[in-house]
FILOGU-258024 format. One record per residue: x, y, z of N, C-alpha, C in turn; residue in three letters. Coordinates in steps of 0.2 Angstrom, whole numbers, plus 5000, padded with zeros to 4 digits. Example, Ala and Ser with C-alpha at 12.3 -4.5 7.8 and 13.67 -1.06 7.14 Angstrom:
2
506649725039506249785039506649845039ALA/506449895035506849955036506450005039SER/
//
This chain:
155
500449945000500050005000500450065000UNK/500350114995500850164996500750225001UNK/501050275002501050335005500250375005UNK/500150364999499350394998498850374999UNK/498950284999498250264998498150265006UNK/498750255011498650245018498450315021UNK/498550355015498150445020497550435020UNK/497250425013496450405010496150365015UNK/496350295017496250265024496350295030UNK/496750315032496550365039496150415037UNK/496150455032495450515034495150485031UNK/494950435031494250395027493950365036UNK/494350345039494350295046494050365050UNK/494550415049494550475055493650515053UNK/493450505047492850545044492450495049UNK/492550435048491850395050491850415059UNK/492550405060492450425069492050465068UNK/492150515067492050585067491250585067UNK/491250585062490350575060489950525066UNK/490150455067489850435074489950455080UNK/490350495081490450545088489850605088UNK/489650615081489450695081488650675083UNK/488550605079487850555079487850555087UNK/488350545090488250485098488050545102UNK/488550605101488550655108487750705105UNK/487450715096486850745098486050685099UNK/486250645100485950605104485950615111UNK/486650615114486550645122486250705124UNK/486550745117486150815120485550815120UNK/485150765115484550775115483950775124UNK/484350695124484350665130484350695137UNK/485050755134485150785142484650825145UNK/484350825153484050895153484150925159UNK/485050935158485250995163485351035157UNK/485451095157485751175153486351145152UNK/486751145157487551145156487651075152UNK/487351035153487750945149487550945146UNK/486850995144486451015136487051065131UNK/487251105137487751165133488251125130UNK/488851065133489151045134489151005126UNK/488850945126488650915122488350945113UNK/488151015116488051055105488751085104UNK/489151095112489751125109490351075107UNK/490351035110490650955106490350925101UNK/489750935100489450925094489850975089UNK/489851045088489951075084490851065081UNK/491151055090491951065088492051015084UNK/491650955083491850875081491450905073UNK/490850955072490750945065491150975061UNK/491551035066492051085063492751035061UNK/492951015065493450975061493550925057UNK/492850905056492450845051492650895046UNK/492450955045492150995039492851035036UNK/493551015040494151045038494351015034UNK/494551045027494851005021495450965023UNK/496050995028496650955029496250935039UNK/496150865041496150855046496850835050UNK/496950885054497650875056497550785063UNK/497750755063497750705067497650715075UNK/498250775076497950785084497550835086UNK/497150875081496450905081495950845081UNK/495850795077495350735078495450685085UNK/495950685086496150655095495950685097UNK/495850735098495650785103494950805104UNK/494750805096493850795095493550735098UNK/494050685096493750615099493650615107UNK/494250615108494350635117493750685120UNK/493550745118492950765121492450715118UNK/492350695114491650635114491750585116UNK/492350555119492050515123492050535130UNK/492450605131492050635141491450635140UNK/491150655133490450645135490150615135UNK/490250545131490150485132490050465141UNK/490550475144490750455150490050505156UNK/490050575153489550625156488950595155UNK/488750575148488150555149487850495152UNK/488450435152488250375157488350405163UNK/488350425166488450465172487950495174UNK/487750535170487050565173486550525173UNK/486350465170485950445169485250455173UNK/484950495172484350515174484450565180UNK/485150575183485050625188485050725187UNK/484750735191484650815191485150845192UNK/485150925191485850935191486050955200UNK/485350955205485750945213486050885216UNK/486050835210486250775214486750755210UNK/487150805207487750805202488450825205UNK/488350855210488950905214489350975213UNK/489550985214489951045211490551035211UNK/490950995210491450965206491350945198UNK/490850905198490550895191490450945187UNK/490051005190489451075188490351105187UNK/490851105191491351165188491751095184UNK/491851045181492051005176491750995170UNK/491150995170490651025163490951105161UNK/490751145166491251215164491751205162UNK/492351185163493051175161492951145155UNK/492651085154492551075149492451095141UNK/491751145145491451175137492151255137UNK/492251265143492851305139493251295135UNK/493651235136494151185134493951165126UNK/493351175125493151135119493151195113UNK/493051265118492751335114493551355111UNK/494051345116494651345115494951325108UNK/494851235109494851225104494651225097UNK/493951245096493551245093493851315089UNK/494051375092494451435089495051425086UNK/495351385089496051345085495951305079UNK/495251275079495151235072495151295066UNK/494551345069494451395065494851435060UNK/495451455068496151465063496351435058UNK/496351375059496851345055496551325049UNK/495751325049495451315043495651395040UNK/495851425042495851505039496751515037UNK/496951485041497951485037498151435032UNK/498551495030498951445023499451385024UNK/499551385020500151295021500551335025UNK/500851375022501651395026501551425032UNK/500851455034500651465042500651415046UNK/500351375043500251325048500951305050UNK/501151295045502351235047502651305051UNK/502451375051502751405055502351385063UNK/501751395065501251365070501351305074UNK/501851265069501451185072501951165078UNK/502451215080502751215088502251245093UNK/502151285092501451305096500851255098UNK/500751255090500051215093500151135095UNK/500951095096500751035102501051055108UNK/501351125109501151145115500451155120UNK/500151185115499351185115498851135117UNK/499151085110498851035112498950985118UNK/499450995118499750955124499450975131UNK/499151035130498951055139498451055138UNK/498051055129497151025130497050955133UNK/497750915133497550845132497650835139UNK/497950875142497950875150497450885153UNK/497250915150496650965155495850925153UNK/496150895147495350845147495450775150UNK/496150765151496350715158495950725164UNK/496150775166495850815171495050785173UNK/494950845168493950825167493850745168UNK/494050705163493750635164493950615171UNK/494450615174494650605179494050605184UNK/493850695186493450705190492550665188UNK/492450655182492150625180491950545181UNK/492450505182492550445183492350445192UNK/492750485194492850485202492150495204UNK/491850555201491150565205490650525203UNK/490550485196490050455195490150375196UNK/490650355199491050285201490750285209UNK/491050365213490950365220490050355218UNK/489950385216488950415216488550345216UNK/488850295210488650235209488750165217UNK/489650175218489550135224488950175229UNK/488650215230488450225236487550225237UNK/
//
């Protein structure tokens, strides 16, 4: 298989990700009926349709789309039918961080669907600086995630 046919295959693989992530999290939005995991889930919605819809999908842009659908994957098995008083305020400021995190990102897609070839090869130190602290800080989130909705179930 050459050089090209194997790019055609990853952005053929990374398209379909992409696309049943956009499917899975407007399903939970639909689902959801607090504001904030409602807010949460159109803005993951949109980041994952924004970088669906960029001509060059850079791979650690699509990790990164992926990675907030599956927080929210993780979000939405979590709430499973709870309110948002029986959710905590650890969760309510991780939803926050979250959709900041996503707004973040989702301005960065936009650039970069807005820069030319030779902007981006001067950028691309920056941005796995960037990305590298997006990919912390959605550690983070799932983390707290896992913690609350693990402790919430054993009890």
């Amino acid at each position: 298989m050459d050089a090209n046919s194997q790019r055609r295959n990853h952005q053929g693989s990374a398209l379909s990700s992409l696309n049943a992530a956009v499917e899975a999290t407007n399903v939970a939005e639909k689902r959801a009926g607090i504001a904030p995991v409602k807010a949460v889930f159109g803005s993951v919605s949109g980041l994952l349709a924004k970088i669906r819809d960029l001509t060059i999908r850079k791979a650690d842009y699509v990790e990164l789309g992926l990675a907030c659908a599956d927080i929210c994957g993780a979000l939405d098995r979590g709430m499973n039918g709870r309110q948002e008083d029986q959710i905590g305020q650890s969760v309510l400021e991780a939803i926050e961080r979250l959709t900041t995190t996503v707004v973040e990102i989702r301005r960065n897609v936009d650039e970069l669907g807005k820069q030319k070839r030779i902007s981006r090869f001067f950028h691309a130190r920056d941005d796995k600086d960037t990305i590298a602290a997006w990919r912390l800080d959605l550690n983070r989130i799932l983390h707290v995630f896992n913690i609350r909705f693990t402790t919430a179930a054993l009890t």
